[in-house]
Every structure is written in structure tokens, then in C-alpha cells.
KETOR-357416 format. One record per atom (N, C-alpha, C, CB): x, y, z. Coordinates in steps of 0.001 Angstrom, whole numbers, padded with zeros to 6 digits, always signed. Glycine has a CB too. Layout:
BEGIN
XYZ
...
# end
This chain:
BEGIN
+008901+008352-053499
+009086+009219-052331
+008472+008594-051067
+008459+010602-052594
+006962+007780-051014
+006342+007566-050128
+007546+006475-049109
+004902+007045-050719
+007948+005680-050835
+008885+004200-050265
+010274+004699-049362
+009611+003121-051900
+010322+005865-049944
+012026+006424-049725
+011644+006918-047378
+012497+008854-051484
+010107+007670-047527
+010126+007857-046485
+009728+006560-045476
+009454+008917-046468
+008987+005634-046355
+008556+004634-045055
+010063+003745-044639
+007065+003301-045642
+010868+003842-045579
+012506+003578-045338
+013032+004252-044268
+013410+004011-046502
+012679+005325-044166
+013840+006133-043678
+013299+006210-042457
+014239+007531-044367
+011997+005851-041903
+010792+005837-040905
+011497+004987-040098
+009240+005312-041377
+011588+003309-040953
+012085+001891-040777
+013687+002107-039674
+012435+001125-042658
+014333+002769-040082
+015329+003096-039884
+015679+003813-038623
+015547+003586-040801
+014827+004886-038636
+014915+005565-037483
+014321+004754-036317
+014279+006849-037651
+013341+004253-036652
+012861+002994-035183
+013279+001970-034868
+011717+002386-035112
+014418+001054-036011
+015280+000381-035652
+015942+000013-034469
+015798+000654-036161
+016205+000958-034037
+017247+000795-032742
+016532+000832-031808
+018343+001789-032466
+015133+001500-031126
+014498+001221-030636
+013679-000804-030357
+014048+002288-031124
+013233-000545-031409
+012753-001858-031908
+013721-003000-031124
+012888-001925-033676
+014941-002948-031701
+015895-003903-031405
+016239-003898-030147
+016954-003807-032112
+016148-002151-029225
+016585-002587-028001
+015317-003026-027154
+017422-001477-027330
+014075-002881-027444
+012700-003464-027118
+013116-005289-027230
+011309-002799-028476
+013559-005773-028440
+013336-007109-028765
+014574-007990-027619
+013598-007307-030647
+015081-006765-027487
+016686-007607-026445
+016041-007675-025130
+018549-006428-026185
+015637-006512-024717
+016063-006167-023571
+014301-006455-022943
+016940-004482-023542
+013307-006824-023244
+012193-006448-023044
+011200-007902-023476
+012023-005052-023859
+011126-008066-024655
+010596-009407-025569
+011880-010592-025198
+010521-008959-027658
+013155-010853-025064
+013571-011755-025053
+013730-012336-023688
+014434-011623-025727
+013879-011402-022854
+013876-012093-021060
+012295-012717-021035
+014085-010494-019419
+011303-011650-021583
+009920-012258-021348
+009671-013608-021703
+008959-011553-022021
+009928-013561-023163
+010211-014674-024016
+010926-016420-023146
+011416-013863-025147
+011848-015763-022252
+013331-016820-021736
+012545-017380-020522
+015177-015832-021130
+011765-016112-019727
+011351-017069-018299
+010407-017497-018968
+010898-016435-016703
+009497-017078-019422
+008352-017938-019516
+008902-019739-019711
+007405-017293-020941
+010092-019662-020720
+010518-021251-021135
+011201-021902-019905
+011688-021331-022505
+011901-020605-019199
+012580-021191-017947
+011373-021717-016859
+013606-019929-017203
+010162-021257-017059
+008935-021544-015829
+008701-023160-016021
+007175-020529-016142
+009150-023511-017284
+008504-024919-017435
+010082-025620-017169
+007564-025301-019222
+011024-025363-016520
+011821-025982-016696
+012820-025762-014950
+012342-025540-018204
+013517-026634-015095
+014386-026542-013432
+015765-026472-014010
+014232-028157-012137
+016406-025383-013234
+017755-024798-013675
+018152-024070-012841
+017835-024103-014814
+019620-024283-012215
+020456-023919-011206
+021709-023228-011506
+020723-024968-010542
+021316-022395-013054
+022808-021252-013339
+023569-021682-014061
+023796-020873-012230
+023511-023454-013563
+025359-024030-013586
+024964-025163-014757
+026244-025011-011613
+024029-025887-014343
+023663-027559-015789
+022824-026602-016254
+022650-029633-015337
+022701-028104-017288
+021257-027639-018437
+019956-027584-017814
+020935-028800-019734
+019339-026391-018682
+018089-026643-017858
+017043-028083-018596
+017144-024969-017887
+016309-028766-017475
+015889-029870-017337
+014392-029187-017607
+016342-030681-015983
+013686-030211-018061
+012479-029948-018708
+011448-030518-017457
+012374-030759-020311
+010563-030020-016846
+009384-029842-015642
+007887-029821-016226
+009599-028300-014785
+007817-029668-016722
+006465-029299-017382
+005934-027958-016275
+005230-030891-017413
+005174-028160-015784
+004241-027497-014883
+004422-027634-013383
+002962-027958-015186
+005646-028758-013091
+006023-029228-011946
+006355-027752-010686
+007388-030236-012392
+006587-026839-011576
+007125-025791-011095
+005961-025082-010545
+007923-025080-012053
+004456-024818-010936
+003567-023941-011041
+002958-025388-009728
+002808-023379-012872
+003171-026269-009612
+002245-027281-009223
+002886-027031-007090
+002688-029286-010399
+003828-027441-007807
+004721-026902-006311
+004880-025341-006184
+006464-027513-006293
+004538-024652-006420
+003919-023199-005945
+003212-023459-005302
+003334-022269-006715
+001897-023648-005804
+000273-023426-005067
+000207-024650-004224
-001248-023409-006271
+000728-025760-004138
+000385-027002-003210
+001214-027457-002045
+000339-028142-004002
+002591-026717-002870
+003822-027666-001713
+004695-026476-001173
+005150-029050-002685
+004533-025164-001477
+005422-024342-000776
+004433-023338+000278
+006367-023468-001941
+004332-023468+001455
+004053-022995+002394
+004145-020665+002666
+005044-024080+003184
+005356-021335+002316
+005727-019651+001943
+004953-019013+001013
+007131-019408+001337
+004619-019520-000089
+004092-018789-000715
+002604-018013-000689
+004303-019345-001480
+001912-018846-000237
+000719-018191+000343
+001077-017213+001606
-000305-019346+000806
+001938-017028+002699
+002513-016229+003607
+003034-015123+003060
+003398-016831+004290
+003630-015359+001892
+004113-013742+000735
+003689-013178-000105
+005027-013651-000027
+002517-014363-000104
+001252-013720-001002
-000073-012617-000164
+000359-015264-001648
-000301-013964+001288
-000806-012660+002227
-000153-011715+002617
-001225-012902+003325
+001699-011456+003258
+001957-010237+003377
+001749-009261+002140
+003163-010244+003821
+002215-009655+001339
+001515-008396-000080
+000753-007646-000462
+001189-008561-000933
-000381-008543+000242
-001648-008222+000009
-002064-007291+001407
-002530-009632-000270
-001636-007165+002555
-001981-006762+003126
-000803-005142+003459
-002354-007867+003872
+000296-005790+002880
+001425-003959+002844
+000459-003697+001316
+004214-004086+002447
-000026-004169+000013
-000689-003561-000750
-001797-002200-000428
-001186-004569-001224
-002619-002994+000582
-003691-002604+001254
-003009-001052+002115
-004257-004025+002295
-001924-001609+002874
-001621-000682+003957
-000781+000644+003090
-000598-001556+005262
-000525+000465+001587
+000132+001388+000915
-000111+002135+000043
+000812+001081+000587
-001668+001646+000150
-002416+001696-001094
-003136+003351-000926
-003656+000234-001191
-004154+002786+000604
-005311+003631+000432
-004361+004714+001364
-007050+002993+001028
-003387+005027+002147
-002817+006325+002789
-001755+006699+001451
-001915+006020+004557
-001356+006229+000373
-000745+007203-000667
-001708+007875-001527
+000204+006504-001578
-003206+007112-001554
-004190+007882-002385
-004548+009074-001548
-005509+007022-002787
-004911+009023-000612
-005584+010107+000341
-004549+010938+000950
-006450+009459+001533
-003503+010658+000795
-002288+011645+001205
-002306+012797+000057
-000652+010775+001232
-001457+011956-001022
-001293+012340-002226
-002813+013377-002969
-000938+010861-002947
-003832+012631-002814
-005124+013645-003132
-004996+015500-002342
-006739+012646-002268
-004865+014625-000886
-004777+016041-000106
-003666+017296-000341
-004564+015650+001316
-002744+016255-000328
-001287+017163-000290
-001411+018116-002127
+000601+015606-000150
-001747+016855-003294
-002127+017918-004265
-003429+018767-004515
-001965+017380-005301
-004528+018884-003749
-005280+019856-003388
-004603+020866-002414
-006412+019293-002882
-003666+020873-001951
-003565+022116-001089
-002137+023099-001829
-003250+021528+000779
-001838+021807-003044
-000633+022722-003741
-001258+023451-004834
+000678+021826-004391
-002627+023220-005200
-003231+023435-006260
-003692+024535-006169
-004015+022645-006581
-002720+026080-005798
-003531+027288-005170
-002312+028102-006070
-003719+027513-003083
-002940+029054-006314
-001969+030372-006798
-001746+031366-005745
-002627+031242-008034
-000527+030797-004662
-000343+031484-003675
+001250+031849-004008
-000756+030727-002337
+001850+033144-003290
+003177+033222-003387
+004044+032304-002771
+003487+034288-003027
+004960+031397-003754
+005717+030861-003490
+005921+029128-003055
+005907+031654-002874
+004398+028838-003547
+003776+027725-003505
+004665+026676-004350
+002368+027944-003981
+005572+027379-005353
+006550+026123-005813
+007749+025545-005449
+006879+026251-006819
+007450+026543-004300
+008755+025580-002875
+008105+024747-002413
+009414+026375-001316
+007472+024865-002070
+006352+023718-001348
+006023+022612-002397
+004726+024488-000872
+005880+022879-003878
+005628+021689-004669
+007315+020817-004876
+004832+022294-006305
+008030+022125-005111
+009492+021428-004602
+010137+020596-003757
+010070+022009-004324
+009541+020933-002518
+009737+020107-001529
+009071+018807-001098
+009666+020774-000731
+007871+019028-001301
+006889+017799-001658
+007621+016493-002478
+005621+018428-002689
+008195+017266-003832
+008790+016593-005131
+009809+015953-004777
+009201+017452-006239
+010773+016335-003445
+012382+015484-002989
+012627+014315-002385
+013152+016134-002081
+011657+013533-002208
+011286+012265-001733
+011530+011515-002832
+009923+012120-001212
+010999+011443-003445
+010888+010935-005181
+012138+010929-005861
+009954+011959-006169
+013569+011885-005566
+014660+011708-006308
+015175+011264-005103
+015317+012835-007153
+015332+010523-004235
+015757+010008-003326
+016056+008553-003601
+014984+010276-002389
+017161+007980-003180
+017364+006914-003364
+016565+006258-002297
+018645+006703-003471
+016213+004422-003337
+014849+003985-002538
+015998+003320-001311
+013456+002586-003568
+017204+002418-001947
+017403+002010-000624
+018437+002871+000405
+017865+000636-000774
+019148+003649-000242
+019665+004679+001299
+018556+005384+001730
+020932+006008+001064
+017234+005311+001190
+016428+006189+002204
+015630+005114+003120
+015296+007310+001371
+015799+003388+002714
+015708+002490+003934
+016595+002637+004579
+015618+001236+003823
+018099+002668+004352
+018748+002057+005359
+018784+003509+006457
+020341+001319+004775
+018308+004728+006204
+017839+005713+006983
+017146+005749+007735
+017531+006363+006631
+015673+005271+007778
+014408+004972+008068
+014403+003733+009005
+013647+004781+006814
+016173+003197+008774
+016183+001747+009310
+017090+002283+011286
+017536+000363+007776
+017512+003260+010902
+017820+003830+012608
+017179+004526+012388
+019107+004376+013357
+015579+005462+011976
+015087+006130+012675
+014397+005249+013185
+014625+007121+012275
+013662+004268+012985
+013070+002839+013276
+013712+001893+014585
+013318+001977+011872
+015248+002241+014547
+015421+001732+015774
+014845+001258+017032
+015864+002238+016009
+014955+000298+017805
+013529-000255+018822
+014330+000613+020457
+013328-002873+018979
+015952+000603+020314
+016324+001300+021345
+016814+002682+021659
+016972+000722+021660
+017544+003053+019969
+017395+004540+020670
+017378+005262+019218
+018873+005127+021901
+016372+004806+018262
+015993+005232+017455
+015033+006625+017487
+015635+004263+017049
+015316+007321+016551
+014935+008750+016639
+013083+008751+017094
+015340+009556+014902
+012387+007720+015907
+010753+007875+016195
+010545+007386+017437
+009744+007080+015204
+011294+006284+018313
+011244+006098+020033
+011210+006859+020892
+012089+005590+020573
+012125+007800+020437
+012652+008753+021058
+012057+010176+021153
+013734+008770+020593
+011259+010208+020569
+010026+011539+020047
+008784+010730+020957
+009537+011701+017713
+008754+009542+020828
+007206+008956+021009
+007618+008606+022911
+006716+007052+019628
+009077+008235+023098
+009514+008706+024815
+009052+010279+025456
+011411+008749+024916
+009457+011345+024457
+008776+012456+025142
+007340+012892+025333
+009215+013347+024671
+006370+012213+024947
+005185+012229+025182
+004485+011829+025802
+004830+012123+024699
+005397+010500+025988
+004916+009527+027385
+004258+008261+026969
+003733+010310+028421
+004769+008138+025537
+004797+006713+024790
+006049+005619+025025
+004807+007042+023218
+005786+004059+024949
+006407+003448+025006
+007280+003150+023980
+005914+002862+025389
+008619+002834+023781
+009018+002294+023024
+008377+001108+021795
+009728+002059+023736
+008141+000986+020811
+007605+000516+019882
+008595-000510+018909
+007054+001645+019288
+008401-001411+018938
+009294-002618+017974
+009048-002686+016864
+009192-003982+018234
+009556-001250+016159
+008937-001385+014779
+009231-002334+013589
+009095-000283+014274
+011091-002396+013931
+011526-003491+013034
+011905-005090+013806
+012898-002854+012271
+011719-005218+014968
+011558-006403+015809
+010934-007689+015761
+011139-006070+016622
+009133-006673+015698
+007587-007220+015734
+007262-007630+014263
+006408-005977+016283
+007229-008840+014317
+006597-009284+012756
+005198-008155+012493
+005899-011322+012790
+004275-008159+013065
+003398-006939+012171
+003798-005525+012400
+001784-006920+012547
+004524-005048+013037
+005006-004051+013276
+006124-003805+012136
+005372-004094+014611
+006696-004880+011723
+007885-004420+010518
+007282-004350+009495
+009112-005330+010176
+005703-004354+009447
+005149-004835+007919
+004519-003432+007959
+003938-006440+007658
+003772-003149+009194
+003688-001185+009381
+004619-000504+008961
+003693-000519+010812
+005707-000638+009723
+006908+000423+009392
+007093+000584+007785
+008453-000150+010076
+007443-000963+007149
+007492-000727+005506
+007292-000433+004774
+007448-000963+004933
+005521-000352+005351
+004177+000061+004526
+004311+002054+004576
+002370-000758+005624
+005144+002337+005400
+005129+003646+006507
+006267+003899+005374
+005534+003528+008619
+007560+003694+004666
+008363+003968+004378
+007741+004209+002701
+009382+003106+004909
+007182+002844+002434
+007053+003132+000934
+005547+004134+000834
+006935+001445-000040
+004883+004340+001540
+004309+005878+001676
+004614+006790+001176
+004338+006401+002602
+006107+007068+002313
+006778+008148+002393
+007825+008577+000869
+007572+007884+003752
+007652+007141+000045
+008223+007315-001219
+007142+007424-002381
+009168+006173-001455
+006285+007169-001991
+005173+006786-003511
+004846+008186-003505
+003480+005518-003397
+004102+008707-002138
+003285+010107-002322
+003553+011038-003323
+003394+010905-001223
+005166+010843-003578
+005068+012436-004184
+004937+012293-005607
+006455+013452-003890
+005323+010639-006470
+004927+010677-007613
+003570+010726-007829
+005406+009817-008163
+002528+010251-006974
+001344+010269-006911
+000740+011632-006985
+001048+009615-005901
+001224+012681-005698
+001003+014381-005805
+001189+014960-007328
+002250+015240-004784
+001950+014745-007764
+002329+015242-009020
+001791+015156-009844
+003137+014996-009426
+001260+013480-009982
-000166+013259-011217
-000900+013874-010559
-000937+011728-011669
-001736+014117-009669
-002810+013807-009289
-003079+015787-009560
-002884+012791-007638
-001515+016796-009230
-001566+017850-009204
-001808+018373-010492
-000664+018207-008626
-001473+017550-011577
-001067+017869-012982
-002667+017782-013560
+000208+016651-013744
-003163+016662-013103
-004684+016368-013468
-005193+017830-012868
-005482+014771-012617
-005330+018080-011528
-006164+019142-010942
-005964+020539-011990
-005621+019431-009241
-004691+020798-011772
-004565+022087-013092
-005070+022131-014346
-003313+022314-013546
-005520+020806-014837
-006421+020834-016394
-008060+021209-016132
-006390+019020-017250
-008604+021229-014862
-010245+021624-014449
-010077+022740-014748
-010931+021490-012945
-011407+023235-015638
-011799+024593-016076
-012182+025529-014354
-013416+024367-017346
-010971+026239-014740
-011744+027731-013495
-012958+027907-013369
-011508+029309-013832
-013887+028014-014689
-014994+028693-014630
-016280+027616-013473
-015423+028959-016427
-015772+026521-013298
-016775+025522-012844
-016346+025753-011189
-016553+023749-013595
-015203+026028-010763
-015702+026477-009674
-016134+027591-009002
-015221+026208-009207
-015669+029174-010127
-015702+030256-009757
-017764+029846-009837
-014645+031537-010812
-018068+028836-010919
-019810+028918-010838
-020118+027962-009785
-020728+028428-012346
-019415+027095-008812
-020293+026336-007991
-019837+027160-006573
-020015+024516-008072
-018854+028607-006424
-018526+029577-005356
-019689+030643-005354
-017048+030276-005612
-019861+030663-006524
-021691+031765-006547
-022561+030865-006464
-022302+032777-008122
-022888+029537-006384
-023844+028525-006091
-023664+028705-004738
-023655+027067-006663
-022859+029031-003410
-022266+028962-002339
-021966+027573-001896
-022940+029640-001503
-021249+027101-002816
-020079+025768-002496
-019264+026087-001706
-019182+025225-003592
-018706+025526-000677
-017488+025525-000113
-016093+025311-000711
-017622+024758+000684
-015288+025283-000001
-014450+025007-000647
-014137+023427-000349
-013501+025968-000453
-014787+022633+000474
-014932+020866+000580
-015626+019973-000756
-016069+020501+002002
-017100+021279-000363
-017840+020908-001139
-017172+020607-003118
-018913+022016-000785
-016978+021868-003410
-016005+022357-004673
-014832+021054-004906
-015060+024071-004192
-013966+020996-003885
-013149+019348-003936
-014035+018288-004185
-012414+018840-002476
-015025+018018-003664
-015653+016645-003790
-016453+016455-005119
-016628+016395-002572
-017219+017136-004884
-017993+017270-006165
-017549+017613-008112
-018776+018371-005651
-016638+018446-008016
-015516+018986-008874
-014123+018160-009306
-015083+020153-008150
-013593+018676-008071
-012104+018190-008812
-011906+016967-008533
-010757+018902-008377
-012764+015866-007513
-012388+014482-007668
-012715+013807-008952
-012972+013750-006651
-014355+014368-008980
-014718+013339-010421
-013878+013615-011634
-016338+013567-011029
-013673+014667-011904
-012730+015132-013128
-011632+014722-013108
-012501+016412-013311
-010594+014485-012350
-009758+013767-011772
-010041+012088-011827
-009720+014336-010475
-010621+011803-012007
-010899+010367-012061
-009866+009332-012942
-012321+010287-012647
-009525+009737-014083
-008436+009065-014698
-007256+009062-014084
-008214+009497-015839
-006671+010485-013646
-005667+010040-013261
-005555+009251-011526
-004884+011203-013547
-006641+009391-011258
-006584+008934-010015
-006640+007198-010063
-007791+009652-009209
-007106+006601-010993
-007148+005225-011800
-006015+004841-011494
-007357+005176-013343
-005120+005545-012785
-003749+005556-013149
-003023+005703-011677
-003404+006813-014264
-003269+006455-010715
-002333+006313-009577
-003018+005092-008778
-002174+007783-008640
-003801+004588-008631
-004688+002960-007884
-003147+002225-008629
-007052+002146-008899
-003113+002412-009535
-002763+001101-010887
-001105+001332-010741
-003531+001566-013047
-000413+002228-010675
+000351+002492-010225
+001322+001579-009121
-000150+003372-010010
-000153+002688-007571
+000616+001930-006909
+000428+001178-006268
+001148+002266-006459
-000756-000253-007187
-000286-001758-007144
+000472-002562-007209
-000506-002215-007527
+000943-001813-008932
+001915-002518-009334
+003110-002345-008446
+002145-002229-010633
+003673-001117-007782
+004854-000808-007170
+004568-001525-005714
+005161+000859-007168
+003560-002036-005578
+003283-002749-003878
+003790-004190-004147
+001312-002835-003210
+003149-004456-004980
+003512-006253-005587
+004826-006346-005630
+002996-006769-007265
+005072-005730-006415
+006863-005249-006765
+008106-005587-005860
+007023-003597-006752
+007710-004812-004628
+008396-004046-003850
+009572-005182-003616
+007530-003435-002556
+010905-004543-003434
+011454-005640-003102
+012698-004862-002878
+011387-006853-004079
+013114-003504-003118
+014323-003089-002310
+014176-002545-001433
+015134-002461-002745
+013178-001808-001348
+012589-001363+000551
+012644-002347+001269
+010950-000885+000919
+012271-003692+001133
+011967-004809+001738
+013516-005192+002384
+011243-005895+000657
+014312-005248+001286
+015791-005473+001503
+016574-005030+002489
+016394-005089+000610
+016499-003912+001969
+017048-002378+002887
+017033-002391+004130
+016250-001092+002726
+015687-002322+004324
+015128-002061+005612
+015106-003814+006801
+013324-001335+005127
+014786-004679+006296
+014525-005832+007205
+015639-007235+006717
+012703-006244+007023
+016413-006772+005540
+017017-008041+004972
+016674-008748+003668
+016817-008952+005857
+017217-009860+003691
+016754-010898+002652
+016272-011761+003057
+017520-011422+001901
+015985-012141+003857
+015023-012776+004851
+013602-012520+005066
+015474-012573+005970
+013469-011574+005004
+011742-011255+004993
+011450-011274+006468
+010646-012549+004116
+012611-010669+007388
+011852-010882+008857
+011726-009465+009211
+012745-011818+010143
+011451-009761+010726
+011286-010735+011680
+010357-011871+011113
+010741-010104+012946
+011166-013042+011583
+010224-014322+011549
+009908-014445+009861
+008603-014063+012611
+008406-013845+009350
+008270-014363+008076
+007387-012396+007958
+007176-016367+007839
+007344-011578+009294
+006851-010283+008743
+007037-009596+007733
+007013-009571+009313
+008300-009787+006847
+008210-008494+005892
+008080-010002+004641
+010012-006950+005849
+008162-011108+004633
+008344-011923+003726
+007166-011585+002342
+008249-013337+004483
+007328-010652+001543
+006869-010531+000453
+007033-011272-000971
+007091-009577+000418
+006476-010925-001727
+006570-011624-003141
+008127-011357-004106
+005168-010937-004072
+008766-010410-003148
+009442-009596-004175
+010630-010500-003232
+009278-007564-004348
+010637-010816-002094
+011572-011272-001652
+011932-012302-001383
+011714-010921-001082
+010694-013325-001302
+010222-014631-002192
+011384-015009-003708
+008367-014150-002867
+010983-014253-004051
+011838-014048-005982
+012915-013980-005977
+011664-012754-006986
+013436-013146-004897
+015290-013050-004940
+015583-014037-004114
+016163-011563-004328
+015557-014943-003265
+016034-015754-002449
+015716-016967-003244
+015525-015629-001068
+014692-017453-004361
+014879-018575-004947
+015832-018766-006111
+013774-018910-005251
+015479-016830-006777
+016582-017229-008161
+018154-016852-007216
+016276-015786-010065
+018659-016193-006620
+019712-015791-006181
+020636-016434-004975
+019363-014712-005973
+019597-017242-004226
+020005-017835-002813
+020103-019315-002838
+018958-017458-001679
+018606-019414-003580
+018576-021001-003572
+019208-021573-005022
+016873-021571-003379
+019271-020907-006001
+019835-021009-007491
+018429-021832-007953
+021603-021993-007733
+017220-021861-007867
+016304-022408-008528
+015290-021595-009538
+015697-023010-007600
+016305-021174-010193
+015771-019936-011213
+014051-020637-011892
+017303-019665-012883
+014222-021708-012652
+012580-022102-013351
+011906-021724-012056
+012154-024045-013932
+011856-021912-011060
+010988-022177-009615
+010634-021044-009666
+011633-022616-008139
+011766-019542-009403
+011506-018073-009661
+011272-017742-010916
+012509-017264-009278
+011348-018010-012135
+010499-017668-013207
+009517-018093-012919
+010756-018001-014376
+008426-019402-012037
+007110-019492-012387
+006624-018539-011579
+006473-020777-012267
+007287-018557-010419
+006609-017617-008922
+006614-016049-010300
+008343-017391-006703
+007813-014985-011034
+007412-014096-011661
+006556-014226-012630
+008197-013606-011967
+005994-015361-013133
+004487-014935-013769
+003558-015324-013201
+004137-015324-015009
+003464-015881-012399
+002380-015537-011446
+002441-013999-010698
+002436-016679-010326
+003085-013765-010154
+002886-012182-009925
+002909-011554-011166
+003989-011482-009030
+002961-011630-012543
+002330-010923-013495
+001167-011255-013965
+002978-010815-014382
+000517-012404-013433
-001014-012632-013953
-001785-012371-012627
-001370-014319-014629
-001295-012174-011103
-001816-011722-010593
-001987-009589-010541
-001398-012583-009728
-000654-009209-011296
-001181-007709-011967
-001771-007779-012392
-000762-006920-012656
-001866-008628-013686
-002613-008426-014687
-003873-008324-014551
-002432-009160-015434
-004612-009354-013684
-005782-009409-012842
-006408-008263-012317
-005530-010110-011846
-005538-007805-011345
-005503-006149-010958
-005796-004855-011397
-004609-005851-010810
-005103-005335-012433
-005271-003622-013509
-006257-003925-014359
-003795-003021-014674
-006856-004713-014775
-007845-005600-015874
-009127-004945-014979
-007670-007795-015943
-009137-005380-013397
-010268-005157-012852
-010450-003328-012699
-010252-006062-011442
-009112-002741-012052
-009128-001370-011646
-009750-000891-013063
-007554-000689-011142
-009249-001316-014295
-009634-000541-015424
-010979-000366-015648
-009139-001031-016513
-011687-001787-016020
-012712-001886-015634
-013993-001171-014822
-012395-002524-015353
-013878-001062-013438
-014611-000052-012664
-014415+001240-012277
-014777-000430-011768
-013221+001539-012994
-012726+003191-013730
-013725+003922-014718
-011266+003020-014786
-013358+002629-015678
-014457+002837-017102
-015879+003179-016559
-014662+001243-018159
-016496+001525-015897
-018436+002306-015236
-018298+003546-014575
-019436+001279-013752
-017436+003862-014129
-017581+005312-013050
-017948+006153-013912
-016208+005984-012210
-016520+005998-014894
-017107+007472-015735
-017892+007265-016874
-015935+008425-016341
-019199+005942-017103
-019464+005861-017552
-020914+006341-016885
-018925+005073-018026
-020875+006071-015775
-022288+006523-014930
-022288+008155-014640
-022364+005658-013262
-021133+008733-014681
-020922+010473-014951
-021685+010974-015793
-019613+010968-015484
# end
């Protein structure tokens, strides 16, 4: 009976398994062999050793330029989706009438398509008679070159994928807040806590995992990024080299230039530079709540 069920176990995970080993283990499996090797779609691929990883870091110029824009739309996407997302799910986190329109509405960003909601964002962005010009004209602001200005297109981007991360972020971050025991704040409201106080002290630290999990998140989706990037400024990565990211780096070598090994080494390097990332975030997650 035991054999009949670990059979029938075997069986049922099969297809899983197999579409894991296709679709998941064998591309992983393929670049890694393609990183050591130079291949253009069309011949055989030619054997490089490391030639590929060597001319990354020494001989391509760009790459350190798409490694600093990354790092700095990372930065610019990072810490206003945490502190958005914190706020916006502290203020949904109330048993008020009708508060699940408001979590509803919060939530419609998120089923939004990522790139028709660039190429949207891409005339409200307009430099001449784009809608945010045109709001920031009635106040007695100047026109602004949002997608023009090399750091100005790297704002705007950073401004768009914001406007997309927040609400998966609200959602964890809301889902975490609803698991804190009532009784700890109804006892730190007879302590005469505020209600700041009660957030800080309370529902951040308890919150701490998932707030990890959203850091880790949305790293990985910053590194990533590469159809906002599209959408909104091209395949080009401009103005000039402003939006030139890692993600757009990757499609212009395997897709433009046909030097696929070149873009398999550049994609594991942006997976050992995640890896790096989340290794560390995990890490000083763990002491936090180890010093709790």
C-alpha cells in the first residue's frame, strides 16, 4: 500500500517536475553553457572560455553606466515604494465603512498592464503639452523635461515603476498588519500611545518579515526592469545613456546585436549580483529579529 501510494504521489508530481525541468532547469542549465561561449542565433556556438565575463568588467564601457543607472532607479524605487506602501497599508488597516473600495482601488494599478500603462505615462510625461506640464503650468511651474533630460528620464521611470510596485507591496504589507493581535494595541491605547506611537513601536516590528520580503521583492523587480524601460524611453536606454539599465543592456545584445553568450554572461551576473542582495537583505532581517 505504502509502494502503491508513493507511486501514485510520483505520478501526480510528474508533470510538474517535467514542466520545472523544461522550462526552468534547462534554459538555466543552456545560458550558463552559452556564457562560456560566442553565438549569433545563426553558426555554432564557438567556445570563449571566460572571454565573455572578461570583456564585461574591462572592455565594455556601458556596462558599468547600466550598472550605475540600476543602482541608482534601484535606490530611487526602492525606499518611496516601502514608505508609500507602509503608509497607504496603515491607513487601509481600519474597520471603517467601506474601506474595501479604497483597498480596491489601491489594488488597480497592479492588474494594469506594465507596458500600456508606460506608453500612458509616456504623454502624461510629455515635455510640451503633456498633462503633468500642464498642471505644473498652472501653478506657475516651468515646463520640466521629464523624458528629454537624461536624469530626469531616470526620475520619471523610477516615478512610474512606483506607481506600479506600491500596490503589490500595500497588500503584503496589509495582509501582515491584519495578523497583529488587537489586544497589544487596545493595551499600549490604555498605556496612552498614540496612534504614531502604536504604528512604530507595534505594527512595524511585527511586520518585519514581510517588510524583508517586500525590500527583496522590490530589488529584484528594480534589477529586472526592462519593459517600463522600453515602453516609456525605447530600446535605447535614452536620452543619451539616462534610462540605459541592465535590463536593457540584455535585450539589445541578445536581440539587436545577436551576441547571445555576451547576454548570457551579462544575465548571470545580474543573478549573482541578486543573489548578493537577497543573501545580504536576509541576513540583517534575521539580526533584527534576532535583537527583538
Amino acid at each position: 500500500m505504502a509502494r502503491r501510494r508513493a507511486r501514485a504521489g510520483a505520478l501526480f508530481i510528474a508533470p510538474n517536475l517535467a514542466a520545472v525541468a523544461v522550462f526552468l532547469l534547462f534554459p538555466l542549465g543552456f545560458s550558463l553553457y552559452l556564457s562560456f561561449h560566442s553565438w549569433d542565433l545563426f553558426s555554432a556556438p564557438r567556445f570563449v572560455g571566460v572571454d565573455n565575463y572578461r570583456r564585461l568588467f574591462s572592455a565594455d564601457p556601458l556596462f558599468y553606466i547600466a550598472l550605475r543607472n540600476t543602482a541608482v532607479f534601484t535606490l530611487l524605487t526602492l525606499v518611496p515604494t516601502v514608505v508609500i506602501s507602509l503608509a497607504v497599508a496603515g491607513l487601509l488597516n481600519r474597520k471603517l465603512a467601506g474601506i474595501a473600495i479604497f483597498r480596491t482601488i489601491a489594488f488597480l494599478p497592479l492588474v494594469a498592464s506594465t507596458v500600456a500603462m508606460a506608453v500612458v505615462f509616456r504623454f502624461i510625461f510629455a515635455s510640451d503639452d503633456g498633462l503633468l506640464n500642464r498642471l505644473l503650468g498652472w501653478i506657475g511651474l516651468g515646463p520640466v523635461p521629464w523624458l528629454t533630460d537624461p536624469d530626469w528620464a531616470l526620475v520619471s521611470l523610477s516615478l512610474v515603476t512606483v506607481w506600479k510596485s506600491v500596490p503589490f507591496a500595500t497588500v503584503i504589507l496589509l495582509a501582515a498588519m491584519q495578523g497583529v493581535p488587537e489586544n497589544l494595541y487596545e493595551a499600549a491605547e490604555i498605556d496612552g500611545a498614540g496612534a504614531f506611537r502604536r504604528f512604530r513601536s507595534i505594527t512595524v516590528p511585527l511586520i518585519r518579515g514581510a517588510l524583508s520580503f517586500v525590500f527583496v521583492i522590490t530589488i529584484i523587480n528594480s534589477v529586472q526592469a526592462f519593459d517600463q524601460a522600453y515602453a516609456l524611453t525605447g530600446s535605447n536606454g535614452g536620452p543619451e545613456t539616462g534610462t540605459y539599465v541592465l535590463g536593457i543592456m540584455l535585450f539589445q545584445n541578445a536581440f539587436r546585436f545577436y551576441e547571445v553568450g555576451y547576454a548570457s554572461a551579462l544575465a548571470w551576473v545580474i543573478f549573482a549580483i541578486l543573489l548578493v542582495l537577497t543573501l545580504i537583505q536576509l541576513r540583517l532581517s534575521r539580526r533584527a529579529e534576532a535583537d527583538l
